[in-house]
C-alpha positions as CSV (number, residue, x, y, z in Angstrom):
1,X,-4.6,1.7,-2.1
2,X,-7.4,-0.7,-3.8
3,X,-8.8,0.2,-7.5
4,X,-11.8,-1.6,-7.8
5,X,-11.2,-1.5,-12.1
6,X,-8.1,-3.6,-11.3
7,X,-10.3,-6.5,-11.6
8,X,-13.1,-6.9,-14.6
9,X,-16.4,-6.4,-12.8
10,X,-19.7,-5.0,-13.2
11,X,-18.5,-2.1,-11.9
12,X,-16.8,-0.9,-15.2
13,X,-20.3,-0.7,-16.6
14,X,-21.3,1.4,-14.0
15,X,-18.1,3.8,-14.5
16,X,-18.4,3.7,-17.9
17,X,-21.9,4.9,-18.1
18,X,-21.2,7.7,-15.5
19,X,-18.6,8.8,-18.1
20,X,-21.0,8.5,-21.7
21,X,-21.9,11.3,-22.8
22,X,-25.4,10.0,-24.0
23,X,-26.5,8.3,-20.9
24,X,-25.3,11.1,-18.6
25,X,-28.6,12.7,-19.9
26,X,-30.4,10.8,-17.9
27,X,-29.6,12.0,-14.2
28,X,-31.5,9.5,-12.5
29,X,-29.4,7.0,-13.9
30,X,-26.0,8.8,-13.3
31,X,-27.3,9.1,-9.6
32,X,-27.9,5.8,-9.4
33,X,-24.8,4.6,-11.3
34,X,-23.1,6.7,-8.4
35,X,-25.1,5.1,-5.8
36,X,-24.0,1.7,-6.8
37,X,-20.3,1.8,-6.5
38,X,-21.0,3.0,-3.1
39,X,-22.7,0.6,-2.7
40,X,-19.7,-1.9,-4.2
41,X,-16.6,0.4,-2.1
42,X,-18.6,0.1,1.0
43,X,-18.6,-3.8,0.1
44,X,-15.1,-3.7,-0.1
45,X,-14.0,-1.5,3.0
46,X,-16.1,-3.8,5.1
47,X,-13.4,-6.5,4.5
48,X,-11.4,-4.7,6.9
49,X,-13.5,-3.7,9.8
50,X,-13.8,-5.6,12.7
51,X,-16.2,-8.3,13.9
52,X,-17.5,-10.1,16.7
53,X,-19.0,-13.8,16.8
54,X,-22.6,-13.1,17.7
55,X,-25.5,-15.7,18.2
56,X,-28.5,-15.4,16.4
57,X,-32.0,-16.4,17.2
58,X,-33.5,-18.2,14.0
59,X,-37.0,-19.3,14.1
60,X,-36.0,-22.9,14.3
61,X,-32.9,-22.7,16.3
62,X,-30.0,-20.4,16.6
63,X,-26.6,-20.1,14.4
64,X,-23.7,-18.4,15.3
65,X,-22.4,-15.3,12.7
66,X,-19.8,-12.3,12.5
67,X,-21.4,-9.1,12.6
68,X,-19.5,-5.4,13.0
69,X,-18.1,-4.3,16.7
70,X,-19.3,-0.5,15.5
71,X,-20.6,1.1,12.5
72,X,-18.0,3.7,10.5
73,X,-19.3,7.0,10.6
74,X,-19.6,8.5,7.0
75,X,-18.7,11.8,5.7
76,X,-20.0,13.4,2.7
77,X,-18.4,16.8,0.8
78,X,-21.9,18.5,-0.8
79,X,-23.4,17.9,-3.4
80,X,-22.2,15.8,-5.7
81,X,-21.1,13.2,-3.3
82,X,-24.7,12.6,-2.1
83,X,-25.7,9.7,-4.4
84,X,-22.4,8.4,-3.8
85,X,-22.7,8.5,-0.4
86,X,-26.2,7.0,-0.2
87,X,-24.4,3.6,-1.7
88,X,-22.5,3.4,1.3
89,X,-25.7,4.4,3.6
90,X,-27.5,1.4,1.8
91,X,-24.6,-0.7,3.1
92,X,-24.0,0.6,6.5
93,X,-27.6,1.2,7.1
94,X,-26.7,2.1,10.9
95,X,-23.6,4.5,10.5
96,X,-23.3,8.2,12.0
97,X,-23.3,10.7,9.1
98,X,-21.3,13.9,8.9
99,X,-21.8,16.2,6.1
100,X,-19.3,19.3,4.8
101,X,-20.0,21.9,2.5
102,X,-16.6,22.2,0.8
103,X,-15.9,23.7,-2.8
104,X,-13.2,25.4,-5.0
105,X,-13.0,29.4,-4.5
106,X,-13.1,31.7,-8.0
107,X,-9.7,32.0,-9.8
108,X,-8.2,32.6,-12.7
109,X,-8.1,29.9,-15.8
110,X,-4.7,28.1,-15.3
111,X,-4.0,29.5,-11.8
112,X,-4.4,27.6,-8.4
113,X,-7.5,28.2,-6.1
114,X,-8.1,27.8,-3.0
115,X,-11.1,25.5,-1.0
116,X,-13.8,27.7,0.7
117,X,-15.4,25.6,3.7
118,X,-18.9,26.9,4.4
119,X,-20.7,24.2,6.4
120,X,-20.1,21.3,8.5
121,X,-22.1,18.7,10.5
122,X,-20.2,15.7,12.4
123,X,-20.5,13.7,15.4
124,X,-18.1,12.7,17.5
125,X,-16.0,10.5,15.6
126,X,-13.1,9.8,18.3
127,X,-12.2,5.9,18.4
128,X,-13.8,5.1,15.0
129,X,-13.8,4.7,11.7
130,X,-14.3,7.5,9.4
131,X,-14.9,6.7,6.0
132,X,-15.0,10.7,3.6
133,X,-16.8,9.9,0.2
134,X,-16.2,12.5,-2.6
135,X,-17.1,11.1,-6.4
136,X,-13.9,12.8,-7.8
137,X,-10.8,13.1,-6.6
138,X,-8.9,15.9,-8.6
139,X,-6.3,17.9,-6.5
140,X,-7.2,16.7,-3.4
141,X,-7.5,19.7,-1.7
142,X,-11.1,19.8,-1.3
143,X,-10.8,16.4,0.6
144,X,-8.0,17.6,2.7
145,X,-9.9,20.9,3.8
146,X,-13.0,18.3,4.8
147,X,-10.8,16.0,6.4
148,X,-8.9,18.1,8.9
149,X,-12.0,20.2,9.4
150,X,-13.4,17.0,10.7
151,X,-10.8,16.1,13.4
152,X,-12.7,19.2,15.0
153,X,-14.3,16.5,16.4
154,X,-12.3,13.9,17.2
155,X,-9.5,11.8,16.2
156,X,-10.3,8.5,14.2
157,X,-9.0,5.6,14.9
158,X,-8.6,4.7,11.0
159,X,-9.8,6.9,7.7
160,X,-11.1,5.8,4.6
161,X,-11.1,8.1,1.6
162,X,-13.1,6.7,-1.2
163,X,-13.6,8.5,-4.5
164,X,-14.9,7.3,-8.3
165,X,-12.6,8.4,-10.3
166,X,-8.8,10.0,-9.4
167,X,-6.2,11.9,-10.8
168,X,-2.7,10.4,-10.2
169,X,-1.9,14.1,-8.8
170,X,-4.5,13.7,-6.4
171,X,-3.9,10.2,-5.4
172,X,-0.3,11.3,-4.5
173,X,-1.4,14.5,-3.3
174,X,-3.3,13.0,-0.8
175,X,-0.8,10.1,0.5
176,X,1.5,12.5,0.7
177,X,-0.4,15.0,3.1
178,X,-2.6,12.5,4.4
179,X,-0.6,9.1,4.8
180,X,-2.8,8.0,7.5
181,X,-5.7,7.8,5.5
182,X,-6.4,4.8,2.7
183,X,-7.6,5.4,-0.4
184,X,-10.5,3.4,-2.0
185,X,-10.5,4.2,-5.8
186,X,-13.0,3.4,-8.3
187,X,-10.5,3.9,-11.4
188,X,-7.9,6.0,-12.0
189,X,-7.6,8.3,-15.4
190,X,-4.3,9.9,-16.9
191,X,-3.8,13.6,-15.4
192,X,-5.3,16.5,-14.4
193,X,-6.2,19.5,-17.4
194,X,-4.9,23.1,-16.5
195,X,-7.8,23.6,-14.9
196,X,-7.3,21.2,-12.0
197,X,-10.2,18.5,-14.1
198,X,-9.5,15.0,-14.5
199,X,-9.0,14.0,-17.4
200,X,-10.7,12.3,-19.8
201,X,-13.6,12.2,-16.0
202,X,-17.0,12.5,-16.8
203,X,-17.6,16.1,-16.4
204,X,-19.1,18.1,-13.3
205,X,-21.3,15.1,-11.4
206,X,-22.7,17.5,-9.1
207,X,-24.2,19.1,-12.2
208,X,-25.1,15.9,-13.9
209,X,-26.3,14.7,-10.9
210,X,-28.0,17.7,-9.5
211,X,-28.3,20.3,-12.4
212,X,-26.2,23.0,-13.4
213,X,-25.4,26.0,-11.2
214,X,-25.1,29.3,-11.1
């Protein structure tokens, strides 16, 4: 598992505004703030893809470079993962996209739910790298529900879950049911509330990202 807050970076300015209460006013700037540590994650998962040597024509010559054998394919679990997701677009500006409509069913305060899938849109994503991009990672239910609703379509040949901010429930919820899957983790807070929220989080980010709901 990599934290990216296990090293001082600007990427603690980023989490921490996600998580102000004053700045999260502004949603353009909590999308954005979202967009950027995709933008840093996708960075950081690129280490560990592979690469071919590749000759390049320059206008005064040629050079010889690394570049990727294939593009991941990225999955997105609506809506709040969207800015997120864009980070990682902006960094693997080629990639496949899948997209999965995946959300926590009504129950009762303090009792357990259940994930209702709605929508899903994937290529074929035998052979290659999947990389699933949801902001939070709470139970990790709702990532488990997109992720085997995905292998619909194929079996990757590695998976990538990153997330913003994660529960330790979730984190061990998730290696436990998914142990073929590596987890890319922006920071990780103390638990989860009764209510299956991270705590102290940042809130709903689809909402402060998107609006509030119905």
């Amino acid at each position: 598992m990599f934290v990216l807050t296990e090293q001082s970076s600007i990427a603690n300015h980023f989490i921490a505004e996600l998580r102000d209460v004053h700045i999260q006013k502004d949603p353009l700037r909590f999308r954005r703030n979202l967009e950027r540590l995709g933008e840093l994650l996708a960075y950081e998962i690129s280490k560990t893809l592979t690469y071919s040597r590749t000759t390049v024509q320059t206008p005064l010559g040629q050079t010889k470079t690394l570049l990727l054998t294939q593009q991941p394919v990225l999955a997105a679990v609506l809506r709040a993962s969207l800015p997120f997701h864009q980070g990682f677009l902006n960094a693997f500006d080629r990639a496949e996209n899948a997209f999965i409509g995946a959300y926590r069913g009504n129950h009762t305060e303090g009792e357990d739910f259940t994930v209702e899938l709605e929508y899903i849109s994937c290529p074929d994503i035998t052979g290659k790298t999947l990389i699933l991009v949801d902001p939070m990672l709470a139970t990790g239910k709702s990532l488990e529900t997109s992720y085997r609703s995905l292998l619909r379509y194929g079996i990757p040949a590695r998976t990538h879950i990153a997330a913003v901010i994660a529960s330790p429930e979730g984190i061990q919820y998730v290696q436990s049911r998914m142990p073929e899957c590596r987890l890319w983790i922006g920071e990780i807070d103390e638990r989860l509330n009764h209510n299956y929220y991270i705590i102290p989080g940042l809130g709903d980010a689809g909402d402060l990202a998107f609006g509030e709901k119905l």
